[in-house]
Every structure is written in structure tokens, then in C-alpha cells.
C-alpha positions in Angstrom: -107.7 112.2 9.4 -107.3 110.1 6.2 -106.6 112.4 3.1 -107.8 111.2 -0.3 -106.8 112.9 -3.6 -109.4 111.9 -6.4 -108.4 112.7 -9.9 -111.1 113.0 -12.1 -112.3 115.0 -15.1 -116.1 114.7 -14.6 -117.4 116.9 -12.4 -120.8 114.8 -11.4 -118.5 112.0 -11.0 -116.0 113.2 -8.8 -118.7 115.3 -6.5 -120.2 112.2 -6.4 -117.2 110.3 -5.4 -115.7 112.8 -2.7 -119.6 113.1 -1.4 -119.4 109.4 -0.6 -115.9 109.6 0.9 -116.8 112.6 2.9 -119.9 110.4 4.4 -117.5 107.5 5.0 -115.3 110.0 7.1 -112.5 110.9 4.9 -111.2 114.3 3.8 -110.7 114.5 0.3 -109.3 116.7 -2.5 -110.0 116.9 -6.1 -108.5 117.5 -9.5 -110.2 117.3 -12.9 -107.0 117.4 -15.0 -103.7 114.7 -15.3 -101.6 118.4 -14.8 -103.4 119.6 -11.7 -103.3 116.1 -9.9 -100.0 115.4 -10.4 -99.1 118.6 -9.1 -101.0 118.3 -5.8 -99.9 115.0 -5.5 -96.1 116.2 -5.3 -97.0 119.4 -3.3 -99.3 117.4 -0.6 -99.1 114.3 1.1 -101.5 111.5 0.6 -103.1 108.6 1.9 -104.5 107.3 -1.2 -105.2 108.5 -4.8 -108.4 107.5 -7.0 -107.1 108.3 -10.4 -109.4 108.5 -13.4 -107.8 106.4 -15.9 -109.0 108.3 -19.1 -108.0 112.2 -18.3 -107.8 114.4 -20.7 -104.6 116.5 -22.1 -101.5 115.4 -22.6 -101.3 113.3 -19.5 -104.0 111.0 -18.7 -103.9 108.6 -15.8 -101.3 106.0 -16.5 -99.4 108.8 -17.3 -100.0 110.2 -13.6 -99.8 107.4 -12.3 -96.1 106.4 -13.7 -95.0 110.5 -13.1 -96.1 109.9 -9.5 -93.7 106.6 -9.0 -90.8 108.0 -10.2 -91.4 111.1 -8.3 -90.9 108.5 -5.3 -94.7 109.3 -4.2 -96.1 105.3 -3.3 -99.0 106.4 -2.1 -101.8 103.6 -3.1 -103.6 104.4 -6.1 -107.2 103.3 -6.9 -107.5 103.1 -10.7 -111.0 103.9 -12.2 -111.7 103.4 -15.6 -114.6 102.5 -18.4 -112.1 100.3 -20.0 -113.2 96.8 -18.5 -111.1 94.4 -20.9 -108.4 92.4 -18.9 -105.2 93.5 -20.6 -106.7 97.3 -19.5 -106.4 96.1 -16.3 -103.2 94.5 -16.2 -101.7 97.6 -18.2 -103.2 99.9 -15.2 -101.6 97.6 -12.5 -98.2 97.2 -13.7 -98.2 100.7 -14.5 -98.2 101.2 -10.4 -101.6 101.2 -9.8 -102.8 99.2 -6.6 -106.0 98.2 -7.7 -108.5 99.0 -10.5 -112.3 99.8 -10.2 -114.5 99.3 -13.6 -117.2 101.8 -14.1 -120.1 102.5 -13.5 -119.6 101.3 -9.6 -121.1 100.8 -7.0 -119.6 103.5 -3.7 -119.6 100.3 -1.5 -117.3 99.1 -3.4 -115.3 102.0 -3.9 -114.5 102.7 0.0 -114.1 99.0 0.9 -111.2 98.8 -1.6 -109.8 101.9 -0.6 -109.9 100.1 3.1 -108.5 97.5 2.2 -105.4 99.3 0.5 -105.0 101.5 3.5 -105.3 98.7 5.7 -102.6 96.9 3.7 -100.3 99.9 3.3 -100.1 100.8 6.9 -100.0 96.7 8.1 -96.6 95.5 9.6 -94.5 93.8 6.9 -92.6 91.3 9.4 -95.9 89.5 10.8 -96.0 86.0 10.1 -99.4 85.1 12.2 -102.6 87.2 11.7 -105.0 87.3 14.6 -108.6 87.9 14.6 -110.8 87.2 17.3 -110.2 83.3 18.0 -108.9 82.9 14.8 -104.5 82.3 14.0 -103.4 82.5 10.4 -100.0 81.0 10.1 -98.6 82.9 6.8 -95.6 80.9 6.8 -96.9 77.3 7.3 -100.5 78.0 5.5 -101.9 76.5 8.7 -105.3 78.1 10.5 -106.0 77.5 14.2 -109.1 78.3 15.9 -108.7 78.8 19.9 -105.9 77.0 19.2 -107.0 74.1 17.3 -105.8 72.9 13.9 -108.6 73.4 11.0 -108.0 71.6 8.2 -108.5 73.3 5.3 -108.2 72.9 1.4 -105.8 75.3 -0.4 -108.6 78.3 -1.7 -110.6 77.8 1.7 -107.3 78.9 3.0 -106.6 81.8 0.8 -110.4 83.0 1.2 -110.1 82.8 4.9 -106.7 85.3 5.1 -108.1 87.5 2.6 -111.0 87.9 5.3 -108.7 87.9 8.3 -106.2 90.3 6.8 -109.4 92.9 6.3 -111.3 92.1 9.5 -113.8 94.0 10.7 -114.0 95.9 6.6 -116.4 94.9 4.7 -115.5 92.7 1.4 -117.5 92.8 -1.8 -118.2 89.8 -3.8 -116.0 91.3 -6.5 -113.0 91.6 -4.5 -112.9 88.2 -3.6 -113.3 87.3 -7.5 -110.6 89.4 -8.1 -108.2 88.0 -5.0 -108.8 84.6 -5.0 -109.9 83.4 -8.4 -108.2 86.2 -10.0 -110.4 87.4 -12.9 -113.9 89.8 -12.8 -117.0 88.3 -12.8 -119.8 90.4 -13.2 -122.8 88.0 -13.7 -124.8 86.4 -11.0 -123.6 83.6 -9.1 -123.7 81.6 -6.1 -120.0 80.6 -6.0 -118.4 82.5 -3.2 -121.4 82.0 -1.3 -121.1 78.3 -1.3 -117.7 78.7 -0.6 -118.0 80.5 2.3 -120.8 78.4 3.6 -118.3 75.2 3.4 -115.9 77.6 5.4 -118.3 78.6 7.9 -118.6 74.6 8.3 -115.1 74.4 9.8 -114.4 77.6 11.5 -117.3 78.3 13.2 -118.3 77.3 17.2 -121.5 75.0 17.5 -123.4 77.6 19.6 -122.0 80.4 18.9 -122.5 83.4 15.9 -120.6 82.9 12.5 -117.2 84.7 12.5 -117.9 85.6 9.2 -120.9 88.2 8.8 -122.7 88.4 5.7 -123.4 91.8 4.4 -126.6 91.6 2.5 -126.3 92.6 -1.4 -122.8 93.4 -1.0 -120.6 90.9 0.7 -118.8 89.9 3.7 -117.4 90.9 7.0 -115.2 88.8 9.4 -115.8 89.7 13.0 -112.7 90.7 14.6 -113.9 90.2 18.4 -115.1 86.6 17.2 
């Protein structure tokens, strides 16, 4: 079973947190101080860490977080923090974290990005062409086939549609893709990664036949593996 180890100091929070990862079907362990995660960190293997970013003490999380890489623990960690300003984020990430979760959150969000670093931490590093359902990602050439068949598509339709075929069958939030493909966080409403994966639908999809990519309402998408 996956193990999660979820490092933070509130205690409603981080019930909350294992409560929703317990639902999801994950066993998790806690620790509500820098000291005490760190230390079941090195004594335990992990699958994945969600590490509150503002502990208190003397070691709070990107103080963890660098303890635990030079430890030789690469385990992926999930950053959570109140701090939303960019450099925050950029701090947290080349501090060794593997992604970073603003508060408050939604726990959608939380287990599809833990998903999506498990699913990327346990994928083969020498493939070259992702599969899913119908669908052939060249990630050498850039090139997408569909039962075989070139699809022409422009550069971010392309780097939307591997994001989606690298995660298939997980569901990805609206955030995520932000994050991924135009690389910043937007948090007010908009309508621009659904038009964009309308135009994508367009050319991937089989007259006759149900959208590869599922849309999950209020929280994003989902690209059907069996096609």
C-alpha cells in the first residue's frame, strides 16, 4: 500500500488531511513538528511526503525538506504553505520540493498532485513514446498520432496533450495545468484551459465516438486511458 508521511503542525489540518488520504486509499503517518518528521522520515520509508512549509522550532519545512535530500531520502515531497507569493514558491521548489500546494486547498487537489508525483516517480525514465488508449506521444519528435495517424498540433496543444497522457486515467485540476503549461498560478475565474481543450478535443477526437478527454465537473480533467 502507498505510505504517506504528512508533516504538519496543525492538528485539524493534518486530521483533515490524512482523513482525505485514508478515503482515497492511502496509509498515512503524521508529525506535527520539523524534529519528529525528519526523524520518521529517515527511520521509515516513504512514498511521498506533504510537508508543512511553516513548522515551528528550529527546523521548519525547507529546513526538512533540505535535511531529508542530503540524507539521500528523494522521496517526492508536496509543499504546503500560506505563503502564495511566486518567489515563495520558487524558494520551496529549489529547495527539493516536487511541487507546492497554496492554502487553504481544496483535497481534490491535494490527492491528484500527489498522483501525479507518484505516477511520475515510479514511470520508466527511458520511454520515448507514451501510450494511452489510441493515442502515441512521440517525446522525442513532439509528434502525436492517433490510431496511427499524424495530428497536427500547435506547440501548447502539444504540451497540454502529454501532460494529460502522462497522467491518464488521474484526474487533473485546472490549477495544475496553469501551473504545467503556462507556468504561473491563477486563481481567478477563467475560461482559458477550457477553450483550449475544446480546440484539442477538435483534433484528437473520433467523429462518433466519446471524447478521450473527460471533463470532471468543478474540478478538471481526465484522459481516458482505454480511449
Amino acid at each position: 500500500m502507498t505510505t504517506i508521511l504528512v508533516i504538519e503542525d496543525d492538528v485539524q489540518t493534518s486530521r483533515e488531511i490524512e482523513a482525505a488520504l485514508v478515503d482515497y486509499g492511502y496509509e498515512t503517518r503524521t508529525a506535527f513538528t520539523g524534529r519528529d518528521g525528519l526523524v520518521k522520515a529517515i527511520s521509515d520509508p516513504y512514498d511521498a511526503i506533504v510537508l508543512d512549509r511553516m513548522l515551528p522550532g528550529d527546523l521548519d519545512g525547507l529546513g526538512v525538506l533540505a535535511a531529508l535530500r542530503a540524507a539521500g531520502i528523494h522521496a517526492p515531497v508536496l509543499i504546503l504553505s500560506a505563503l502564495t507569493a511566486v518567489d515563495e514558491r520558487v524558494r520551496g521548489l529549489k529547495a527539493g520540493g516536487d511541487d507546492y500546494l497554496t492554502k487553504p486547498f481544496d483535497f481534490l487537489e491535494l490527492t491528484a498532485r500527489l498522483d501525479v508525483l507518484l505516477r511520475r516517480r515510479n514511470a520508466p525514465i527511458t520511454e520515448s513514446v507514451l501510450r494511452a488508449g489510441p493515442l502515441e506521444v512521440d517525446l522525442l519528435t513532439h509528434t502525436v498520432r492517433r490510431h496511427g495517424q499524424l495530428v497536427d498540433l500547435l506547440p501548447r496543444e502539444y504540451r497540454l496533450l502529454e501532460y494529460l497522457v502522462r497522467n491518464a486515467g488521474q484526474v487533473v485540476t485546472r490549477t495544475m495545468l496553469f501551473e504545467e503549461i503556462w507556468h504561473y498560478r491563477y486563481d481567478e475565474p477563467t475560461n482559458l484551459i477550457d477553450v483550449h481543450v475544446s480546440k484539442l478535443r477538435r483534433k484528437i477526437d473520433t467523429a462518433g465516438e466519446p471524447s478521450v478527454i473527460q471533463t470532471v465537473r468543478g474540478s478538471g480533467y481526465v484522459l481516458n486511458a482505454a480511449g
